[in-house]
N, C-alpha and C positions, 0 to 999 in steps of 0.2 A: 411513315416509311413506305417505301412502294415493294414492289412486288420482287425485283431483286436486291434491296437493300436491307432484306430482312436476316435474320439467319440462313445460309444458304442451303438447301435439299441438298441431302448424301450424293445426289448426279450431278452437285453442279461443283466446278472447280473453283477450289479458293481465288484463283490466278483470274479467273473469269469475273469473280464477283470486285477484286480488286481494278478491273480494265473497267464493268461497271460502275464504279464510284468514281472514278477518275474522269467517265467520259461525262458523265450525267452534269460537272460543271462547265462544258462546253454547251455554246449557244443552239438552240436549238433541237439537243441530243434529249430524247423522252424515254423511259420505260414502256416495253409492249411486250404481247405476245403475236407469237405466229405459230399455226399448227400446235399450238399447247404450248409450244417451250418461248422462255422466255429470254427476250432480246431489248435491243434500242435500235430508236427510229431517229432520223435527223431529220427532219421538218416533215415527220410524217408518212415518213419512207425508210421499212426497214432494210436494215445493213447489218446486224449482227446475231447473234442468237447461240445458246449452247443444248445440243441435244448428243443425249448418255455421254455429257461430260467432255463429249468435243466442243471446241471455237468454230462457229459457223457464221462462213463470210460471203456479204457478195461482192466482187470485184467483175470486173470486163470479162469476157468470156476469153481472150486471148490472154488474159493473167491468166487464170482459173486455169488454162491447161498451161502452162509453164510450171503454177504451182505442182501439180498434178506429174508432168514430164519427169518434175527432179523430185520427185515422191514426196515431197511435204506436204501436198494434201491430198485426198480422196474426193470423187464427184460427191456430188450432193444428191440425193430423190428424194424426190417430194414423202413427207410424213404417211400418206395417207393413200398414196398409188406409186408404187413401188417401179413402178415400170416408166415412170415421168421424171426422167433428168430433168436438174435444176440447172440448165446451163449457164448459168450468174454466180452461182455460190456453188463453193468449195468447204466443205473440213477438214480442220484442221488438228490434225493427235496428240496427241501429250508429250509425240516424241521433239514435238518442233512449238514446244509451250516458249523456249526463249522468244519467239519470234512472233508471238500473241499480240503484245500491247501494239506490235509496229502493221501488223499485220489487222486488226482494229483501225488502228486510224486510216491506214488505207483505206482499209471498206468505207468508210465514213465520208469521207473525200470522194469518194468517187462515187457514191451514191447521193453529197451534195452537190456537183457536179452537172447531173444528169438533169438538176431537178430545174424548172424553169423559173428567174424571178421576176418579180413585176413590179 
């Protein structure tokens, strides 16, 4: 079992661990951490992650404030300096959990996207 596929910590959302299991049999999608909390990478490259129980995305920076505009989500700063916007990723709150899974494979997509192949 990996790291999110265990029983999941009182922080972390059932809905979250369930978008986990589902993305993990997509190609390429791994378990990781970043900043302590624990997310998935797609070839290596993280895209998602849940910190106190929010869905934490990285999308375009010009989503990211749309998200943001029509209050579905909140910036993001960095874990560890408070003062350092994450201009790539957004959280997102329980009050817009419908929109989790779609809002997941977005980040996914367009963090596979970026990535260069050879």
């Amino acid at each position: 079992m990996g790291i999110l596929t265990k029983p999941e910590p009182s922080n972390v959302d059932p809905l979250f661990t369930s978008i986990v299991q589902k993305m993990l049999k997509e190609r390429g999608v791994t378990e990781a951490k970043m900043f302590g909390a624990s997310g998935l990478k797609i070839n290596r490259k993280m895209f998602l992650m849940s910190v106190k129980g929010e869905l934490i995305i990285k999308l375009p920076k010009e989503r990211v404030n749309i998200l943001i505009d029509s209050m579905q989500g909140k910036y993001f700063y960095h874990l560890f300096d408070k003062s350092r916007l994450m201009k790539e990723w957004v959280s997102i709150g329980h009050k817009y959990k419908i929109n989790w899974f779609k809002l997941a494979q977005e980040a996914k997509d367009f963090v596979a996207s970026t990535q260069k192949t050879h």
